[in-house]
N, C-alpha and C positions, 0 to 999 in steps of 0.2 A: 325716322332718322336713317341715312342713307348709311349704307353697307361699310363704306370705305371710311365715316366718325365714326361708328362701332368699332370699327378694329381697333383705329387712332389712341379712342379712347379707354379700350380696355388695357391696350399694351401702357400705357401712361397709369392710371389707377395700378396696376399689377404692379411698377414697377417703384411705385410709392410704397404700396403694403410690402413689399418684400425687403426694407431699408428699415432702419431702426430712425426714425426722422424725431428730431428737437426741435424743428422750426420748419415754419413757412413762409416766403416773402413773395409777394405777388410787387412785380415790376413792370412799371411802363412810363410813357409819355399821353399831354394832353387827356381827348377824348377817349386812348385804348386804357390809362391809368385810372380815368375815375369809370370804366367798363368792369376791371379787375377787382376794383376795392369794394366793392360787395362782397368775395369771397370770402376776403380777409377779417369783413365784418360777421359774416356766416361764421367763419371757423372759431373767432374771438368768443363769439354764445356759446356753441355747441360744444367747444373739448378745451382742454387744459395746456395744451401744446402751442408757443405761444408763434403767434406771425404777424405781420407788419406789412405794408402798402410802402413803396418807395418811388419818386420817381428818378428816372433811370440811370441819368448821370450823378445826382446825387449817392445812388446807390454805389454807383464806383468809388467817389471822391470820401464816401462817408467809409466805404467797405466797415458793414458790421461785422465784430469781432467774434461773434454766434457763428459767422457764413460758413462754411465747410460742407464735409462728407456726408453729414449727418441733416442738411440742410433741404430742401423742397423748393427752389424759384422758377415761378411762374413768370412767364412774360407776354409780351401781348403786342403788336403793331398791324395797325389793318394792312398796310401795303409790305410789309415785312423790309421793309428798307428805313425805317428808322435808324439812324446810325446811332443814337443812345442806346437804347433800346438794342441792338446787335452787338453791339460793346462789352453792355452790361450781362447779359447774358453768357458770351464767351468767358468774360472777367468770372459770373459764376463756377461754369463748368470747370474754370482752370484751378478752382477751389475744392473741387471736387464734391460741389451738390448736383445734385438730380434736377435736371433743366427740362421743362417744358414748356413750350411757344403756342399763340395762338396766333395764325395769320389767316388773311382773306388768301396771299399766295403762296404757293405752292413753289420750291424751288428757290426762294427768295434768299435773302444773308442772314435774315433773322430762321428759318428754317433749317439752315445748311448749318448756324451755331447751335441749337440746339439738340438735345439727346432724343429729346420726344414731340412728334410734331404732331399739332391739333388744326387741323384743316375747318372753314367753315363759310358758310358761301355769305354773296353779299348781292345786290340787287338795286341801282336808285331808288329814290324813294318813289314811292306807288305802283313800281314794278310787283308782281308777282313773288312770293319768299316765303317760303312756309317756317314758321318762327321760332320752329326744335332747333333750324341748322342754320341760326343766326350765330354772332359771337359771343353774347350774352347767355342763349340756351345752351350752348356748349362749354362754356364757363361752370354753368350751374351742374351741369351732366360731370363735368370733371369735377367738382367739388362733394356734390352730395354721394358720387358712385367713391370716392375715396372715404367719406367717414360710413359709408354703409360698407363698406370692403375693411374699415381698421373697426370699425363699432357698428356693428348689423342693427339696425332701430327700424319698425313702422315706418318710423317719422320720414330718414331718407327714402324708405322704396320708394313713400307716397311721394316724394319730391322728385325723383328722378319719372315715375309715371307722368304726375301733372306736368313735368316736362314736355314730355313725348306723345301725351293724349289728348293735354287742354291745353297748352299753350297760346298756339295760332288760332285757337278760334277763341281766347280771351285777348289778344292784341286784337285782331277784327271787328271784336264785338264793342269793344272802347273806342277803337278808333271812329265808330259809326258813331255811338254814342255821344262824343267830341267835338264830332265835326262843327256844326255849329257853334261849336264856342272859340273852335278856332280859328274860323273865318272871321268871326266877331274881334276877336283878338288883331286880328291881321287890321281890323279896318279901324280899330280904334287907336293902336299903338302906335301905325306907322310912319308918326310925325316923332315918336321920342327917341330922348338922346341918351337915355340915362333909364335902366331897366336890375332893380335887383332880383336877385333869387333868395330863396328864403326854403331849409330843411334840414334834418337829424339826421340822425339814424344811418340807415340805412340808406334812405332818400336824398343824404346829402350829397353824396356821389351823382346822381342826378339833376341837383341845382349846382352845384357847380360846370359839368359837365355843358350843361344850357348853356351861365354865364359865359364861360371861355370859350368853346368852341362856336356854340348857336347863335350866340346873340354877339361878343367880339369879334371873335374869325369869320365868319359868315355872313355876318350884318352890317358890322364895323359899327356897334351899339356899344357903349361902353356900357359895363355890368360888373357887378362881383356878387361871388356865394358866399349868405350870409348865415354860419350856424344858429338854430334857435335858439341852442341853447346859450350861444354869444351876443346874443340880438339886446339884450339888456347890459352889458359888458362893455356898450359904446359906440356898436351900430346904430341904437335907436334912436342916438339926437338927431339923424339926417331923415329922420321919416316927418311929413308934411302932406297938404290934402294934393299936392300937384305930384309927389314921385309916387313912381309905379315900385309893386312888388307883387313878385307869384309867389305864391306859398304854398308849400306842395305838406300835407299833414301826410303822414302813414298810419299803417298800424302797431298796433303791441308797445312794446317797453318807451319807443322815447315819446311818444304822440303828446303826451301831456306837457311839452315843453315846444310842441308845434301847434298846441292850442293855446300853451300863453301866449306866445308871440305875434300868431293870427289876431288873438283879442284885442292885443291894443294896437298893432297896426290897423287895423280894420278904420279903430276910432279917431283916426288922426292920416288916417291916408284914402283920400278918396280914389283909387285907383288898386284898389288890393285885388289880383285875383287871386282866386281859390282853388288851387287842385289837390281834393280830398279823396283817399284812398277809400274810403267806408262809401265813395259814389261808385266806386268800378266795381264793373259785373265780372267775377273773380272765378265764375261755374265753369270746374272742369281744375280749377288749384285746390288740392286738398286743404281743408282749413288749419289742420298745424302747421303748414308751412307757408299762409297766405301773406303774413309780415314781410316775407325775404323773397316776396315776387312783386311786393305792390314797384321796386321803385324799375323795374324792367318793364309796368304797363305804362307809369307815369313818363318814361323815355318816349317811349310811343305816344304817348297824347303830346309830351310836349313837342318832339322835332314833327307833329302835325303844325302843331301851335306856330313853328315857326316857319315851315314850308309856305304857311298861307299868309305870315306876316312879309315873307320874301316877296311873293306874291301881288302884296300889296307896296310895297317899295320899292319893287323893279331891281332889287337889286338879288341876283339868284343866288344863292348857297354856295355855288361851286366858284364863285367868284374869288380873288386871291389879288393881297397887294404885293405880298412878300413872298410865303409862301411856294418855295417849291421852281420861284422865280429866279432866284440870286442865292450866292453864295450868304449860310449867320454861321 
């Protein structure tokens, strides 16, 4: 990890431990919101201090009544010009909690609102990127160096190490491992209209993620993320042997309720893929903490998964109907 997220990060971590904090809320938009709510999900296990995922403008309109002095919000926009998201943040600060920003820029509005700024690079895909000083590893380096700085445990060093030692060569080693299935993917699905995601836990933040951004904004695939543990709640009357669903299982606490859901789609939808976290090669994450990195590998196989279905549809990723074009 480069010199200049050491400092970032320490002066951010220091200035957490030095506050008497009641709460956490990690805030964003789209694909930087469900990047965040992993932490949120990390911190809900491990301590008692309670925190909440928001997205951004809700966060203002909803303003919880916890928000204050005493408070911890995280924020997050890749190009740091999200105007919700720069809003909300300021809205914090003027509440007087402890504000820290992740952005790919530097200088940005979302930067320039907040108190603490977490820099982290960013790269097209198949470019070159070593995977400590992505936004996700930096996410995780800001999370677990906070409860190993308020609660000193094994469990964070080992997390904040597999950060910084195994990471990039566990994204690597999947993504090789993948390839094939995601090129498989690419050639089989490129005619559908209609693609769900399907996970718990942890993981859900990365079928969602897929749906909204990968497969709608990207693909113009209509999708939605389906919790497992919802998938018998009323999603499951639309499963049939012609729709597709990926089904991303994890590990640890919620698995068992991404293997019911897997069982009976499987039996009634011929089109189920499978992405199982007990298949990645995990050597180099400590095994106590291997639960709360599977859905940062499962990211990686799937925006392969969908690079190559791009690939196959002619239609690129970076393409935009609305987006970034006209005034919403």
């Amino acid at each position: 990890m480069n010199q200049e997220h050491v400092q970032q990060l320490e002066a951010a971590i220091q200035a957490v431990a030095q506050r008497k904090v009641s709460n956490f809320y990690f805030v964003a938009c789209g694909g930087s919101l469900a990047n965040v709510t992993p932490a949120q999900y990390i911190l809900d296990r491990e301590i008692e201090i309670p925190s909440a995922a928001y997205s951004s403008n809700e966060f203002i309109h909803r303003s919880p009544k916890a928000l204050g002095p005493s408070s911890v919000v995280i924020t997050c926009s890749h190009s740091g010009n999200t105007p919700e998201t720069v809003a909300a943040t300021a809205f914090a600060r003027e509440k007087g909690a402890l504000t820290i920003c992740l952005t790919n820029l530097v200088d940005s509005p979302l930067w320039e609102a907040a108190e603490f700024k977490l820099h982290y690079n960013y790269a097209p895909y198949g470019e070159a990127l070593r995977g400590e000083e992505t936004s996700m590893a930096i996410l995780y380096r800001l999370v677990f160096g906070i409860l190993q700085t308020l609660y000193p445990n094994e469990k964070y060093a080992n997390a904040i190490s597999s950060i910084e030692n195994g990471l990039h060569g566990v994204y690597e080693r999947n993504k090789a491992l993948t390839l094939e299935a995601a090129k498989a993917f690419g050639r089989n699905y490129k005619r559908e209209k209609l693609i769900y995601t399907m996970a718990s836990g942890i993981n859900y933040s990365v079928a969602y993620s897929f749906a909204i951004c990968l497969l709608q904004e990207m693909q113009w695939i209509h999708s939605s993320a389906i919790h497992s543990g919802e998938y018998f709640h009323g999603p499951f009357e639309i499963t049939d042997f012609d729709v597709p669903f990926i089904v991303i299982k994890g590990l640890g606490e919620t698995r068992p309720l991404d293997d019911r859901a897997y069982d009976f789609c499987v039996k009634y939808s011929d089109k189920t893929i499978l992405i199982d976290a007990e298949t990645f090669d995990l050597e180099g994450i400590s095994p106590d903490v291997r639960p709360y990195f599977t859905n940062l590998v499962a990211g990686v196989v799937l925006r392969q998964y969908a690079q190559h279905l791009s690939e196959e549809t002619g239609h690129a990723l970076s393409v935009r109907r609305y987006m970034w074009k006209m005034e919403y």
